[in-house]
Every structure is written in structure tokens, then in C-alpha cells.
C-alpha positions as CSV (number, residue, x, y, z in Angstrom):
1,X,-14.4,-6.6,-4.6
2,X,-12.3,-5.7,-1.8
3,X,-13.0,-5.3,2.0
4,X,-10.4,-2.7,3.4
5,X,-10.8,-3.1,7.2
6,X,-9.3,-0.7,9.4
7,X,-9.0,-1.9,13.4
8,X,-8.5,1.0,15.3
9,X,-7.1,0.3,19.2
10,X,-6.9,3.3,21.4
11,X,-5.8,3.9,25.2
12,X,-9.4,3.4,26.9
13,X,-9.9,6.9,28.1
14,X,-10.0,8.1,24.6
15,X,-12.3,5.3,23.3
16,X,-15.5,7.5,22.6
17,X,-13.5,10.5,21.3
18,X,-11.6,7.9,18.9
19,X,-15.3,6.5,18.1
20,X,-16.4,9.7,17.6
21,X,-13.8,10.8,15.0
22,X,-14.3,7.8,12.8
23,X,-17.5,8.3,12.9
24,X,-17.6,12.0,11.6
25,X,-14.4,12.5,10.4
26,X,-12.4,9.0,8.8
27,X,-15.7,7.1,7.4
28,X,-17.4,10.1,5.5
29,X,-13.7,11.0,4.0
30,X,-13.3,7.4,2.7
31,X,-16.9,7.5,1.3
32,X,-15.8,10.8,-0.1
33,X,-12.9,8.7,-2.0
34,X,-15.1,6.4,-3.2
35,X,-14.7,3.4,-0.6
36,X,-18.0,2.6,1.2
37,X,-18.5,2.5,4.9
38,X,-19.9,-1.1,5.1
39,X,-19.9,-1.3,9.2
40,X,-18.4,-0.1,12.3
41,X,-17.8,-2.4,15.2
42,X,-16.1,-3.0,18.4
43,X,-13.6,-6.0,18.8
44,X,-14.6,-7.7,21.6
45,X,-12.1,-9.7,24.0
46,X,-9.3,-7.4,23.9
47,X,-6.2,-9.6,25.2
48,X,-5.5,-5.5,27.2
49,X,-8.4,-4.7,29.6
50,X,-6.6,-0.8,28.9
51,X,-7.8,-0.6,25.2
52,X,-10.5,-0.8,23.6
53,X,-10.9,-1.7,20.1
54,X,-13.0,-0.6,16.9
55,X,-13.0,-2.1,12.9
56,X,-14.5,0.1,10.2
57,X,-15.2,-2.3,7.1
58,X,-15.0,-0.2,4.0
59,X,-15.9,-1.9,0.3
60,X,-13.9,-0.6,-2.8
61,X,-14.3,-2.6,-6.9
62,X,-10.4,-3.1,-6.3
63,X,-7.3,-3.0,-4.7
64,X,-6.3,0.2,-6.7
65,X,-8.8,2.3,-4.7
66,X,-7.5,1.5,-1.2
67,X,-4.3,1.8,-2.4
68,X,-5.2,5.4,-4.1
69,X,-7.1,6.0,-0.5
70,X,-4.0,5.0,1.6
71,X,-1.6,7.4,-0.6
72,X,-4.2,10.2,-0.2
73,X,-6.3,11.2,2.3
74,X,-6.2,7.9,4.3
75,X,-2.7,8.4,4.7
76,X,-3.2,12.3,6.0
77,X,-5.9,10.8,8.8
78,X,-3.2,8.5,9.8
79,X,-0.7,11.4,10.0
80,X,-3.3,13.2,12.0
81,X,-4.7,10.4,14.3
82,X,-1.1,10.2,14.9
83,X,-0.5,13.9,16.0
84,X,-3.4,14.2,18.2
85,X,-3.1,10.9,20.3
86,X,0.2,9.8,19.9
87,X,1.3,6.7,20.5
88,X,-2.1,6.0,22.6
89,X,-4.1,5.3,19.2
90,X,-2.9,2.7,17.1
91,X,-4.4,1.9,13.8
92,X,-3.9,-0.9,11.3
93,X,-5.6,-2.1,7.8
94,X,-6.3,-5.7,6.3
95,X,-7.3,-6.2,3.1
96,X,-9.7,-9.3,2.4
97,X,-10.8,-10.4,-1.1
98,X,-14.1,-11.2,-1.2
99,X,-14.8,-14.3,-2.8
């Protein structure tokens, strides 16, 4: 089993639309594709008192269905996140093996 974690760090003043969109829009896609929204959280103790911080924790069986989610429509909400907030939304995966 594989935890795909995605931390997403945004410019402050967009923190609850950001929240907002991963709640609606990226989590229910990447249940869509078969990866299941384990938890959303915010990181707390952001080194920049400007951003704020949130991981989404999604489970796949394997490595092949993040990588099949990244090529597909996880790479498209990356495009997008990209086009509406610029550089002021940053977002960044980890995979961790669960053992």
C-alpha cells in the first residue's frame, strides 16, 4: 500500500479558496481515479508566517496508481492550480510505503 501525500502551500490570502478546491475539486477527482482521500490537514509551523500549508493523504494498492493518477488527471489539476494562482500556490507529492 502506498500513501500519496500531496502538501499544498499557498500565498495566505488564498488559503480558504485553495482549501476549498481540494476539498471539492482535487480529493473527489483522485477518489474518482481510484486513490482514497485518507485525511486533509493543515501543516502547522510554517517556517513563512505568509503561507499557509495543507497535506491531503490519499491511499492507492501500488505505486502504479499514483503514477497512472499523476499522468492523468492529477497532472491536469496541477496544470490548472497552476493557471489560476500562479506562482502563489505551490504544490508537491511524497510517496510513503506503508510498512
Amino acid at each position: 500500500m502506498i500513501i500519496h501525500n500531496v502538501t499544498f502551500c499557498a500565498d495566505r490570502s488564498l488559503a480558504d479558496e485553495l482549501l476549498l478546491w481540494v476539498r471539492e475539486v482535487y480529493a473527489p477527482a483522485a477518489g474518482a481515479c481510484g486513490l482514497e482521500s485518507m485525511m486533509l490537514a493543515r501543516v502547522m509551523g510554517s517556517p513563512d508566517p505568509a503561507t499557509e500549508s495543507f497535506a491531503l493523504q490519499l491511499r492507492a494498492e501500488g505505486l502504479g496508481a499514483v503514477k497512472a493518477w499523476i499522468r492523468g488527471q492529477g497532472g491536469r489539476l496541477t496544470e490548472d492550480a497552476a493557471r489560476m494562482w500562479g506562482d502563489r500556490v505551490v504544490l508537491f507529492p511524497t510517496n510513503l510505503q506503508v510498512l
